[in-house]
C-alpha positions as CSV (number, residue, x, y, z in Angstrom):
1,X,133.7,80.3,114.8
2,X,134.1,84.0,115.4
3,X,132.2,85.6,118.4
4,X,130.1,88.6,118.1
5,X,131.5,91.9,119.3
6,X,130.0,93.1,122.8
7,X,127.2,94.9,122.6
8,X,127.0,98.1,125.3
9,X,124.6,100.0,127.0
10,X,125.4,103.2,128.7
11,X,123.2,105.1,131.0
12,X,121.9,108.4,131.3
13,X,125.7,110.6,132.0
14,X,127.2,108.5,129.0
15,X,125.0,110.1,125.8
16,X,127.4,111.6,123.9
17,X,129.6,108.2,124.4
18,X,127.0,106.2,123.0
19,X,126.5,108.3,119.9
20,X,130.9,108.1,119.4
21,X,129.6,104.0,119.6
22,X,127.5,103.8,117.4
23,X,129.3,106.3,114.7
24,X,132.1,103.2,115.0
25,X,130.1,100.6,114.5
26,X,128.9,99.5,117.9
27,X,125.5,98.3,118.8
28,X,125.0,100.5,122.0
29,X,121.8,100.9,123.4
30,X,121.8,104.3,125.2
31,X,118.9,104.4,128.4
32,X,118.2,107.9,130.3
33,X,116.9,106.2,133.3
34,X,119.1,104.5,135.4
35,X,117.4,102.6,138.1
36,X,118.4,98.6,138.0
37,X,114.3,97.9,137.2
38,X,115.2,99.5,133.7
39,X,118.8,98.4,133.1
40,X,118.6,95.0,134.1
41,X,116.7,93.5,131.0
42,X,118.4,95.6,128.9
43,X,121.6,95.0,130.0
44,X,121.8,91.1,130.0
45,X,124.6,89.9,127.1
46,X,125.4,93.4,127.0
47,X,128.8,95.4,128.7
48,X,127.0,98.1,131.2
49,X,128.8,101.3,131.4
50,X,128.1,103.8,133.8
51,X,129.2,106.9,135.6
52,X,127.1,106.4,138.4
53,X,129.1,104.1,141.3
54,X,125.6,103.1,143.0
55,X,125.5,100.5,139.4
56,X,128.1,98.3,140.3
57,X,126.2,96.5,142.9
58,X,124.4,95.0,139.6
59,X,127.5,92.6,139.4
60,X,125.6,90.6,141.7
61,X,122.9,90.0,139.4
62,X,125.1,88.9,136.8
63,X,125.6,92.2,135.1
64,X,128.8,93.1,133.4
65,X,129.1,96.6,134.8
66,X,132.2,99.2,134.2
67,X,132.7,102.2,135.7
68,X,134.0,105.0,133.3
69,X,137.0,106.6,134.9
70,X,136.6,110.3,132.8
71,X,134.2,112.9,133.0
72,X,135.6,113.6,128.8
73,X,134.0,112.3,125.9
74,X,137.0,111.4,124.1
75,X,138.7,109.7,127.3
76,X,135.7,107.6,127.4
77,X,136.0,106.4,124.0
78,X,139.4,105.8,124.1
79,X,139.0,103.6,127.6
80,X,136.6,101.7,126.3
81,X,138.5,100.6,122.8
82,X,141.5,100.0,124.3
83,X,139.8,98.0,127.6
84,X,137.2,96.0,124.9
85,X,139.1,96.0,121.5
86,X,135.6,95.9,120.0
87,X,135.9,95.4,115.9
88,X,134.9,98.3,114.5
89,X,133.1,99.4,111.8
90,X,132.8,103.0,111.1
91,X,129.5,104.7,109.9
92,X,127.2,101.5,109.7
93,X,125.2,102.2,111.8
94,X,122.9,105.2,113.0
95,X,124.4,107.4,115.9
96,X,120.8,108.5,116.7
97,X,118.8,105.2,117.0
98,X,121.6,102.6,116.5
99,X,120.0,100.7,113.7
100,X,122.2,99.3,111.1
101,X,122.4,101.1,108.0
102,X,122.0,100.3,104.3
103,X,123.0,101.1,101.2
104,X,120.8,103.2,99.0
105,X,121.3,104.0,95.7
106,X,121.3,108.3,94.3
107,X,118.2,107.1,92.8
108,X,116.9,106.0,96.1
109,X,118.2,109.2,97.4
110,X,117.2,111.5,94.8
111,X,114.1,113.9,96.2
112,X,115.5,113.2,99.7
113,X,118.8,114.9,100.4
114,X,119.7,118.3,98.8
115,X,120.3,118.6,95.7
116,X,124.1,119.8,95.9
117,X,124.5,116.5,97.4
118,X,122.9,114.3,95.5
119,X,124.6,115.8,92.4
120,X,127.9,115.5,93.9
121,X,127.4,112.1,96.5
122,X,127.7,108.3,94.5
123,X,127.0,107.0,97.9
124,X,123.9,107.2,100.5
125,X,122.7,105.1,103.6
126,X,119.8,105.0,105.1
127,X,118.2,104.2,108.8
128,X,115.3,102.5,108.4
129,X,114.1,103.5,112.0
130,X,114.3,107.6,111.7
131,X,114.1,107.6,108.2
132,X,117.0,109.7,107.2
133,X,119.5,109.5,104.8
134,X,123.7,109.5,105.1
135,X,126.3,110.5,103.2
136,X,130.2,111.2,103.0
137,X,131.5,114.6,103.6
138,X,133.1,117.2,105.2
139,X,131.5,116.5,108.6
140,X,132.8,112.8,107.7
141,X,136.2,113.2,106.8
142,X,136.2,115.8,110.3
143,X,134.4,113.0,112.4
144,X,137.4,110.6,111.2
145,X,140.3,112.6,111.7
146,X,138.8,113.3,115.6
147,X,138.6,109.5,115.7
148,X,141.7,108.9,114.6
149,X,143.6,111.4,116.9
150,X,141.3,109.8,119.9
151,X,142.3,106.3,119.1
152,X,145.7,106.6,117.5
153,X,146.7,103.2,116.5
154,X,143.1,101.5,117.6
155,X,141.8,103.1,114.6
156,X,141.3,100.9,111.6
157,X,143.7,100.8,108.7
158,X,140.8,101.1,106.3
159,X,137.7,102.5,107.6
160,X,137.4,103.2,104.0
161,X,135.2,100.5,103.7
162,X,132.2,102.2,105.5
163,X,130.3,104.4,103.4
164,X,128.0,106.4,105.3
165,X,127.9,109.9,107.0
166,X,126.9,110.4,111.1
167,X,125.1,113.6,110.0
168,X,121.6,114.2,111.1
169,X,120.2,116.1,108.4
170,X,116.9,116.8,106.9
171,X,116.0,115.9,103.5
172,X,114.9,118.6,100.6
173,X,113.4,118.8,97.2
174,X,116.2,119.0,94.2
């Protein structure tokens, strides 16, 4: 029986971290208050990470809390795939609201992206939550090659296998 990956939850100085989470496949909850009243539930079954040293005294309630050593972005994300070795699974779910994606057909999509790219795209996702559609690209290929030169040989052989764009973008009439 394989167990789940961890899930995280990172506070208020870890945003940016928690969208890089997500946009790999990680079901991170991101909370911009930190007082232990409001991580606490949250963070039960869940990997806590936090900038803030003042959080580790949740340990004694149970809490799996981490301190992230950097102040950078992609030192963060690094840190935390090399300390966790969480599977991942690029572009499946949504950096904004991290709700799994799905697959939507160009049908499904037609009406709702731009028209350049739903001429040229085969493939779409969708969140469900914020309503907006995904799809591969430029920003894409640029968001894997970051990842890749972040992660080096963390970085899966075949992220291929995801589909879906981390672009926020609004949808227009063809």
């Amino acid at each position: 029986m394989s167990k789940d990956p961890p899930g995280f939850v990172c506070d208020f100085m870890l945003g940016r971290l928690a969208r890089y989470l997500r946009t790999l496949g990680l079901d991170t909850l991101y909370v911009r208050q930190s007082t232990p009243e409001v991580l606490l539930p949250l963070a039960h079954g869940r990997i806590l990470l936090t900038r803030k040293r003042a959080l580790l005294a949740l340990r004694n309630q149970g809490i799996q809390v981490y301190l992230v050593p950097s102040e950078k972005t992609d030192e963060q994300l690094r840190w935390v795939i090399e300390t966790f070795r969480p599977p991942l699974r690029p572009f499946t779910r949504c950096a904004l609201c991290n709700t799994p994606l799905v697959h939507k057909t160009r049908e499904e999509a037609k009406g709702r992206v731009p028209y350049y790219t739903w001429r040229t795209q085969a493939i779409f996702s969708y969140c469900p939550r914020c309503d907006k559609f995904y799809w591969g690209g430029t920003h894409k290929d640029a968001m894997v090659q970051r990842f890749r030169r972040i992660l080096g040989a963390l970085w899966p052989e075949d992220p291929s296998q995801a589909v879906v764009n981390t672009v926020e973008l609004d949808s227009q009439e063809p």
